[in-house]
C-alpha positions as CSV (number, residue, x, y, z in Angstrom):
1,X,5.6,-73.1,-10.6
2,X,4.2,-75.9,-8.7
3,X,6.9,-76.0,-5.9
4,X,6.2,-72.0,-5.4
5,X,2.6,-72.5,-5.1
6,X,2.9,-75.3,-2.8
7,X,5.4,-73.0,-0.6
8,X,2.5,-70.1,-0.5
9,X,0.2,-72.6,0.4
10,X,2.3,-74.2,3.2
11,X,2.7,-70.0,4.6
12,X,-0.6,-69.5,4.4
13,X,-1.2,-73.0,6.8
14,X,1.7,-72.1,8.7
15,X,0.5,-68.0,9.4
16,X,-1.5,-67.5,12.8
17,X,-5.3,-67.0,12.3
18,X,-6.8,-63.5,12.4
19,X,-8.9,-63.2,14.8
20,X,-12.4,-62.6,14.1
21,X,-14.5,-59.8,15.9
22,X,-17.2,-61.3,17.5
23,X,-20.9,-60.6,16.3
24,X,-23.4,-62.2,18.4
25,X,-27.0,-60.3,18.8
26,X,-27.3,-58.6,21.8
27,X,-30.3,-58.7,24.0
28,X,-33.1,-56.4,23.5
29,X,-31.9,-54.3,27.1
30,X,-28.8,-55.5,29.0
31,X,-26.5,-53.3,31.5
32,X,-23.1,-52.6,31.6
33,X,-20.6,-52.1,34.9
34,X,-18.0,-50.2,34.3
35,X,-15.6,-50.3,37.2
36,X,-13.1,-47.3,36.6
37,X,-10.4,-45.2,38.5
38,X,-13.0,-43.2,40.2
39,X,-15.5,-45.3,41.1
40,X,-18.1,-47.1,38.9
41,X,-21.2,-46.1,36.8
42,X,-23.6,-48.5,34.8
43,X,-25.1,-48.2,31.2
44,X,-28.4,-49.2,30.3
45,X,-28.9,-50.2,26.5
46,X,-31.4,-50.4,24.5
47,X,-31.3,-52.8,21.5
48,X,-34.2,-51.0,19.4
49,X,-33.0,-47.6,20.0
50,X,-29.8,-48.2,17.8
51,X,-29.7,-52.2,16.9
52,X,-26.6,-52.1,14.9
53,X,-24.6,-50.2,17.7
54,X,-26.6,-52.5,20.6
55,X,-24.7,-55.3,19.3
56,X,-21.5,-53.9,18.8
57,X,-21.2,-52.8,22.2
58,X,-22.4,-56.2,23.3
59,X,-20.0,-57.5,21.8
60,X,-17.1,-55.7,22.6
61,X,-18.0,-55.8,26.5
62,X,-17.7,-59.4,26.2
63,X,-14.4,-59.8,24.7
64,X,-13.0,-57.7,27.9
65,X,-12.4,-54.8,25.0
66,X,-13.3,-52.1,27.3
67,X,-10.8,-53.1,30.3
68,X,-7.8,-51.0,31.2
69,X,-9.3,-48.7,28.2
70,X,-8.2,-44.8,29.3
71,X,-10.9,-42.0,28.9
72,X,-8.7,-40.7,26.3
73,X,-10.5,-37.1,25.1
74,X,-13.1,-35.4,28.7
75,X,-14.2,-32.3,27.2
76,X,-16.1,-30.3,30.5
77,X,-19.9,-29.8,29.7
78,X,-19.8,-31.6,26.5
79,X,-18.6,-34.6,26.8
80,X,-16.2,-37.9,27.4
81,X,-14.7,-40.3,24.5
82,X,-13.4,-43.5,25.2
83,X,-12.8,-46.9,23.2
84,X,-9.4,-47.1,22.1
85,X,-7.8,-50.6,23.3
86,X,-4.4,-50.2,24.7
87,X,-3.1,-52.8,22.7
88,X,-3.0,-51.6,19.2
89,X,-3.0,-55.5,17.8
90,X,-6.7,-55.7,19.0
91,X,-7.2,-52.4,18.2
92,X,-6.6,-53.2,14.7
93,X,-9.0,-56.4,14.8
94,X,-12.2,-54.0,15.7
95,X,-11.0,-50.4,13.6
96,X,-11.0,-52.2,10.4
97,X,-14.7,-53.6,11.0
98,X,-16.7,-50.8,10.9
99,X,-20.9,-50.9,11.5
100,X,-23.6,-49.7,9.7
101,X,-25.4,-46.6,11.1
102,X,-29.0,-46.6,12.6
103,X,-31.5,-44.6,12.3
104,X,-31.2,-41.7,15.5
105,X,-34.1,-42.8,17.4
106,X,-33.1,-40.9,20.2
107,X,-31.4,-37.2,21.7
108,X,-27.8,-36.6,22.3
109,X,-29.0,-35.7,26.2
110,X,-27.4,-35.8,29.6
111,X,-26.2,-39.4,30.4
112,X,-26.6,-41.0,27.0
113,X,-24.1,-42.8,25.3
114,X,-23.2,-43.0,21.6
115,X,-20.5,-44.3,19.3
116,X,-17.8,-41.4,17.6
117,X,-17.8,-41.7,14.2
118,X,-15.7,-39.8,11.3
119,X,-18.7,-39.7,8.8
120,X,-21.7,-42.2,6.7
121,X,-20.8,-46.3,8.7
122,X,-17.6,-45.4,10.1
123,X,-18.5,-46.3,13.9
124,X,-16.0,-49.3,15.5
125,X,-15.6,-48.7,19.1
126,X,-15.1,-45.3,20.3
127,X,-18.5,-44.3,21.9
128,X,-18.9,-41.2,24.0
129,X,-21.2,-40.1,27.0
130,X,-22.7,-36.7,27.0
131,X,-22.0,-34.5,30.0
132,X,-25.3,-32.2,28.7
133,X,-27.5,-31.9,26.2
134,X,-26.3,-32.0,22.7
135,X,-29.1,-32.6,20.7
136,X,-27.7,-30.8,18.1
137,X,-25.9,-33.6,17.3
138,X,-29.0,-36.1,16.2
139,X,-29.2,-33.8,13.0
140,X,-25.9,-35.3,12.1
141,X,-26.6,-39.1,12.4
142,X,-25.0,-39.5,16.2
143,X,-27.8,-42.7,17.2
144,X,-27.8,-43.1,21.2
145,X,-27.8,-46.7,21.8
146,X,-27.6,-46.8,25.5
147,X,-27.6,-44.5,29.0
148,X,-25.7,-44.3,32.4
149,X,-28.7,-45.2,34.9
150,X,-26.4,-44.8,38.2
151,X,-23.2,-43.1,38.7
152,X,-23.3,-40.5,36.5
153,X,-21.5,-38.3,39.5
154,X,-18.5,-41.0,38.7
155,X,-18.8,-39.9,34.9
156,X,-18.8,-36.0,36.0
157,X,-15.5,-36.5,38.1
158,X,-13.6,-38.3,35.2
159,X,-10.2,-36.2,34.8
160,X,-10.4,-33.6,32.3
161,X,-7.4,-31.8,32.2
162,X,-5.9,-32.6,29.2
163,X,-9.7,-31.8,27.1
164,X,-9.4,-31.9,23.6
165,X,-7.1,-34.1,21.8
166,X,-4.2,-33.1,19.6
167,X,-4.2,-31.2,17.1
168,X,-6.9,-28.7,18.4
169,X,-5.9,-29.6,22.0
170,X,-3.4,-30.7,24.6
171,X,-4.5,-34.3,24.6
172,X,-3.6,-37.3,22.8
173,X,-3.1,-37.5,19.3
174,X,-5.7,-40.5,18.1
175,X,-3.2,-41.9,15.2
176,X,-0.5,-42.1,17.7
177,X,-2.6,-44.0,19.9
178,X,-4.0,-46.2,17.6
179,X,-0.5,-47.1,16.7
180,X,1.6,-47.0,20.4
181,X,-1.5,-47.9,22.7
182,X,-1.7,-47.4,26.3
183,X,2.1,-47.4,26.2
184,X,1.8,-43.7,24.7
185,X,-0.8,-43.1,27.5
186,X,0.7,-43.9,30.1
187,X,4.1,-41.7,29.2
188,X,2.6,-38.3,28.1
189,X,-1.1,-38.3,29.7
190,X,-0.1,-40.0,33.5
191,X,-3.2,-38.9,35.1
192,X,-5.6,-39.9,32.9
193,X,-8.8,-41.9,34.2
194,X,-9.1,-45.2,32.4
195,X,-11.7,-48.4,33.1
196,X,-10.3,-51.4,35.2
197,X,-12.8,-53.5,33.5
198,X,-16.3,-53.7,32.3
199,X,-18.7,-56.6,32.9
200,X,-22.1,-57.3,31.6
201,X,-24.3,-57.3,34.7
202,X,-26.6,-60.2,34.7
């Protein structure tokens, strides 16, 4: 009994440490550059509007999560959905860390940017930017933490010809990326539009 708890032990030393998702505070307004396939647009947050969300994003910007990210579900005059990494190891690290929600301080209008979520603190990484107003969405808990403040023509141009995802639509099934990654991407959706990188402009 001794000898096999001293082998677990000695795995457990031996096994690679799981990187932690960062958590650091954001500050209370901060904007991001986003330098994509079509040109670049910048996003203006605002900690108070949606604090929880603020720092996510904060965070995820600064661990390069957003770079070489595609613009995986553009949905003309409603809007685009990005946020899955192409490399489904660090996907992993940020899906099974969700956040708590925030109060919706704020409308779903043109420009402003909010995280996707599948129901009560389910929001990780995907966020979306509205093309138009969808402030019917605030009844149903969608916080905007954040808005583009340049470039929004950049946002408008992003390709949308594969729209909706799978199974509703032609474009990419969300399980099978989460699973395959850019790799998937990059086979069945070629022309997709996807972020070089995004910095945190100082």
């Amino acid at each position: 009994m001794i000898r096999i708890l001293a082998f677990v032990i000695a795995l457990l030393c031996a096994a690679p440490a799981v990187a932690q998702a960062p958590n650091e505070p954001a500050p209370a307004t901060y904007k991001v550059k986003f330098d994509t396939s079509k040109g670049a647009f910048v996003v203006q947050v605002t900690r108070a509007w949606a604090p929880q969300g603020a720092d996510r994003f904060y965070n995820l910007v600064k661990s390069g999560f957003f770079d070489n990210v595609r613009f995986f579900r553009v949905i003309s005059g409603f809007m685009v959905q990005f946020g899955i990494n192409g490399d489904p190891a660090v996907m992993a690290g940020w899906r099974d860390r969700p956040i708590r929600d925030d109060p919706v301080t704020q409308s779903n209008k043109r420009g402003f940017v909010t995280y996707a979520m599948a129901g009560p603190n389910t929001r990780t990484s995907q966020v979306f930017i509205n093309f138009g107003d969808n402030s019917r969405l605030d009844a149903d808990g969608f916080a905007p933490f954040g808005r583009v403040i340049s470039g929004m023509e950049v946002v408008d141009a992003l390709n949308a010809e594969y729209g909706e995802g799978a199974p509703r639509g032609r474009g990419p099934d969300q399980s099978r990326l989460q699973r395959e990654g850019n790799a998937y991407l990059a086979k069945e959706y070629p022309r997709m539009d996807f972020v070089k990188k995004a910095t945190i402009e100082r």
